[in-house]
Steps between C-alpha positions, in 0.01 A plus 500: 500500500548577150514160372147464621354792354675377152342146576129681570543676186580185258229323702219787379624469153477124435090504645411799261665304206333187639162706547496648123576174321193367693303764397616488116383109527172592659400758238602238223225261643115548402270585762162305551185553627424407884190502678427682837264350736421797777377373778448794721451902305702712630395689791742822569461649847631845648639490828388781805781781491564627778606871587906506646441664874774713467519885531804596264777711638530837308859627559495708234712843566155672343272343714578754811285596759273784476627831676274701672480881383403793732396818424319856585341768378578868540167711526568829365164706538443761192314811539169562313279769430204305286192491692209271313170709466178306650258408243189680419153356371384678200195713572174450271264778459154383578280673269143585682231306472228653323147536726206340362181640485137395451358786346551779218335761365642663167345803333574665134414781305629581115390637174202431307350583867606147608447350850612155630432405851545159690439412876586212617461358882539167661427395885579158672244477712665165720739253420360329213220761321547817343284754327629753194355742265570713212380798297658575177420820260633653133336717368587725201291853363617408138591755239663296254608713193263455181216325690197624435291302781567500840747305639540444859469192701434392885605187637470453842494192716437375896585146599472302838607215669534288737765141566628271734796300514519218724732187486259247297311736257497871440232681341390905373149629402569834296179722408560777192317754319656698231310756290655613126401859319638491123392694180520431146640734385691307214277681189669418128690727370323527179171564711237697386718590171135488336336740667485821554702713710251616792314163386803257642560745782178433612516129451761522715407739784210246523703209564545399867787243521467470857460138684603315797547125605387412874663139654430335792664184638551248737754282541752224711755298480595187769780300478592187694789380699386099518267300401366474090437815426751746412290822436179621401447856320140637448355866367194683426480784276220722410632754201225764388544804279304833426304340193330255756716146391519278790751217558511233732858275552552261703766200526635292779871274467553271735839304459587178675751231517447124526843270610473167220792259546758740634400778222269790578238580249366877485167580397353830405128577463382783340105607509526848283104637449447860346159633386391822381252771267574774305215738466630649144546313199797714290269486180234795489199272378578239761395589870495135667724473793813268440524225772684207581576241768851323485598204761822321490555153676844373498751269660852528462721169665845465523801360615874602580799229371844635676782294396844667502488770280184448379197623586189382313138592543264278310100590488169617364262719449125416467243755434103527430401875400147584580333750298139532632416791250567308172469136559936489427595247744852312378775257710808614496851305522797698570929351538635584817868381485780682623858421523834636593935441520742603623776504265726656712392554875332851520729678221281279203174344551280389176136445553183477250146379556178566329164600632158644461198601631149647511538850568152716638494848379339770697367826401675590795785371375481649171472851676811469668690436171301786298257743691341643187278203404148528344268369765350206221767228503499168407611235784675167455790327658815459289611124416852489563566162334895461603820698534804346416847688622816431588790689634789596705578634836800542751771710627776687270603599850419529832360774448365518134180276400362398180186334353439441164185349347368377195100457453281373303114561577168379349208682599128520354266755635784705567334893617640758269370896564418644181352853455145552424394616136271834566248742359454861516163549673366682798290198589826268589599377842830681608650227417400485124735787369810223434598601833479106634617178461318156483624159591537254205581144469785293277723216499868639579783309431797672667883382487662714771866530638582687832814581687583668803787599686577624813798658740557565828843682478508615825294543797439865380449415122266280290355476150316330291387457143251223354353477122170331338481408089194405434423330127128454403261290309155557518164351317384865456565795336824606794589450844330814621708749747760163546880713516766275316774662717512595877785613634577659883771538746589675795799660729442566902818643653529600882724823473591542854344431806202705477466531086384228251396524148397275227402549143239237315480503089315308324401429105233347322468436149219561201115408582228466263141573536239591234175740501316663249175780450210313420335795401722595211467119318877421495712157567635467794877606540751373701709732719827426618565658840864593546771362735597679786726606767474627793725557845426543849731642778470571872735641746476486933603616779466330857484808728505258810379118558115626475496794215578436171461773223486403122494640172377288182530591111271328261513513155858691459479446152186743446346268259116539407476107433207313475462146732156426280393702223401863495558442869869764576653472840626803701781681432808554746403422847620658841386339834656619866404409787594294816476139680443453923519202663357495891386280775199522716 
């Protein structure tokens, strides 16, 4: 057995000799170059494998079989004393709704033998119509310290009407008369400082500065629910006063809207007609009656661009101004182009335009702004050729609002009240003592900035304050009785439940007017009227839902200030009285 093994051993060693001194011979020969003819490429394929069917045996000693576990619980029960409350809706007070009314009556009595009265009473007389009326009264005994003249005035008014509201149109008739007592009682104060004691007091006991405006009118108002037309306003006015001037106005508007191409275009028309006679001329050596006869034709169209933010309102304004009197007929072109953004929602909007206009003026009118008038004025309308402005309005808060504005207006034939020169003679009018104004004409330029603010702190507070600065240029010699400064604001507080107050001031800056004697021979002089202030308060208390009492102060400060020249105001005012509202 071993000598084989030794034999198998010797074997093994002679072929590996044998096999390396082969090799050494092959790797001394040079190897050529052969060439390879393929006659098939090579074409691998992977054979199907196929899963062994064979579920292994796990005899490992971890591999044991789950045990199963059982197990209780012990229920111990624990005593407790905690006993959740049920929960309970929060209770609202519901304040009472305050009854409504349809009629008042209010009566007052103060100084200065002061009265003010109003009525005011409204029926429905079905579904649809209703009829309502009103008398108003003040009234004041004068007294005013200094004032040589009498001084008390009457106005007192009735009014009328009559409406119905149904679902495609509603219209109102109203019918009004109104009748005016005021005296001029606004002498110089350098008057009669060239005569003679009893001389000027008998120039002046001879003066009666009494007269009295009397107005009539008729007037209504319809507005649409479909079709073109959106509303049409019309009035008729008769003014008269105590030196026998007559006045006749009367205008009709009708507005309308026409759909072109998904855009509505609105169109106003405006027919504006006044005429008129004054029997006095102001100058002594003229007695021909002043008269005149104004008309007014204009159309106003429009339309409304809303895109986004924007809104944009592009137009015009074409006028023809007929004066029948003096031959003055003129076209007129006005801008009408308004536009506004919102910069940021409600809190910021920015919006400008410019526009203009033919504006009528009135005797009537004129009256209402200044009651002591000469009874020989000059009428023409007032050319407002554009106003350009721009501004600012919004939110600061919920609560707070703001509007600021910045103007620019261009006006010829602007009315200015200016006070009548005068002479000292017992042949005058009443009127002809300097103790009147006229009406005269001038190109204004006026740059103008406003801003206004307002707050609602609370349901039981509110206030207010809003400004005017006015800068002029003017083609005469000034812009007659035109404040540069205007300044007001106002507080209303509800106390309690049954008392309110509220407290208005208000400020207005330097005037200028000019007048002289034309019997002494001397230039005219310009007088500068001073600013002034003044503040009003009034205090209430709601004795139930029907009776009201009140008390109001005027004029706290006292001050003897003059609205128009050599015209003073009354002092400190007290009025009480009280306010019921009824049913029938």
């Amino acid at each position: 057995m071993k000598i084989n093994c030794h034999n198998k051993i010797i074997i093994l060693l002679v072929l590996f000799v044998v096999q390396l001194s082969f090799a050494q011979k092959k790797k001394e020969e040079t190897i050529g170059t052969e060439t390879v003819n393929v006659v098939k490429p090579y074409s691998p394929t992977i054979s199907d494998a196929f899963k062994v069917k064979e579920t292994p045996s796990l005899d490992d000693p971890g591999n044991q079989p789950k045990e199963t576990i059982k197990y209780s619980i012990l229920s111990v029960p624990v005593a407790s004393t905690f006993t959740p409350s049920k929960g309970k809706a929060e209770g609202v007070e519901k304040s009472k709704r305050e009854k409504l009314f349809n009629n008042y009556a209010t009566l007052g009595v103060g100084n200065y033998g002061t009265l003010n009265a109003e009525l005011f009473v409204n029926q429905d007389l079905g579904n649809n119509d209703y009829v309502a009326g009103m008398f108003r009264h003040h009234s004041s005994q004068g007294g005013i310290k200094g004032v040589d003249l009498n001084d008390e005035f009457y106005d007192t008014a009735l009014n009328v009407g009559y409406g119905v509201n149904n679902r495609d149109m509603s219209w109102n008739v109203d019918l009004g008369y109104q009748n005016q007592l005021y005296n001029w009682y606004g002498l110089p104060v350098e008057f009669g400082s060239a005569l003679a004691g009893q001389t000027r007091d008998d120039l002046i006991r001879g003066i009666n500065p009494n007269h009295s405006y009397n107005t009539i009118s008729l007037g209504g108002n319809i507005e649409f629910n479909e079709g073109i037309f959106s509303k049409i306003s019309t009035k008729f006015t008769h003014f008269s006063d105590s030196f026998s001037s007559s006045e006749n106005r009367f205008y009709v508007k009708p507005s309308f809207k026409v759909e072109v191409m998904d855009q509505s275009i609105n169109t106003n028309i405006i027919v504006d007609h006044v005429s008129g006679s004054f029997e006095h001329n102001y100058a002594r050596d003229n007695t021909e009656p002043l008269k005149y006869s104004l008309t007014n034709f204009g159309i106003e169209p429009s339309f409304v661009i809303l895109e986004n933010d924007w809104t944009l309102e592009l137009g015009a304004g074409l006028f023809y101004g007929l004066d029948s009197e003096n031959s003055g007929n003129k076209f007129y072109i006005y801008p009408k182009v308004n536009a506004s953004y919102k910069l940021v929602g409600d809190l910021m909007i920015f919006y400008t335009g410019v526009n203009g206009g033919l504006e009528q003026n009135s005797y009537a009118d004129f009256v209402t702004d200044n009651p002591f008038l000469s009874p020989t004025l000059n009428m023409k309308p007032t050319n407002n050729q554009y106003t350009v402005f721009a501004g600012l309005k919004g939110k600061l808060a919920n609560n707070i609002n703001y509007n600021l504005t910045g103007s620019y207006l261009n006006e010829k034939d602007k009315a200015l009240y200016k006070a009548n020169d005068y002479t000292e003679d017992f042949s005058n009018q009443n009127y002809a003592f300097g103790n009147s104004f006229g009406v005269v004409y001038d190109d204004v330029r006026t740059f103008r900035f406003y801003g206004e603010l307002k707050a609602d702190f609370s349901r039981n507070v509110s206030f207010g304050i809003n400004g005017t600065f006015n800068s002029y240029k003017y083609d005469g010699m000034e812009a007659w009785n035109l404040p540069s400064m205007k300044i007001s604001s106002n507080l209303d507080v509800n106390i309690a439940k049954q008392w309110y107050a509220g407290l208005n001031v208000f400020f207005v800056g330097e005037r200028k007017d000019m007048q002289s004697n034309l019997d002494l021979g001397t230039d005219p002089v310009i007088v500068t009227l001073k600013s002034y202030f003044d503040a009003n308060a009034h205090l209430g208390y709601k004795y139930n839902e029907r009776l009201t009492f009140f008390l109001k102060l005027n004029n706290i400060g006292n001050q003897a200030y003059e609205k128009w020249l050599n015209y003073p105001v009354q002092g400190f005012q007290v009025l009480v009285g009280g306010n019921y509202k009824f049913d029938f």
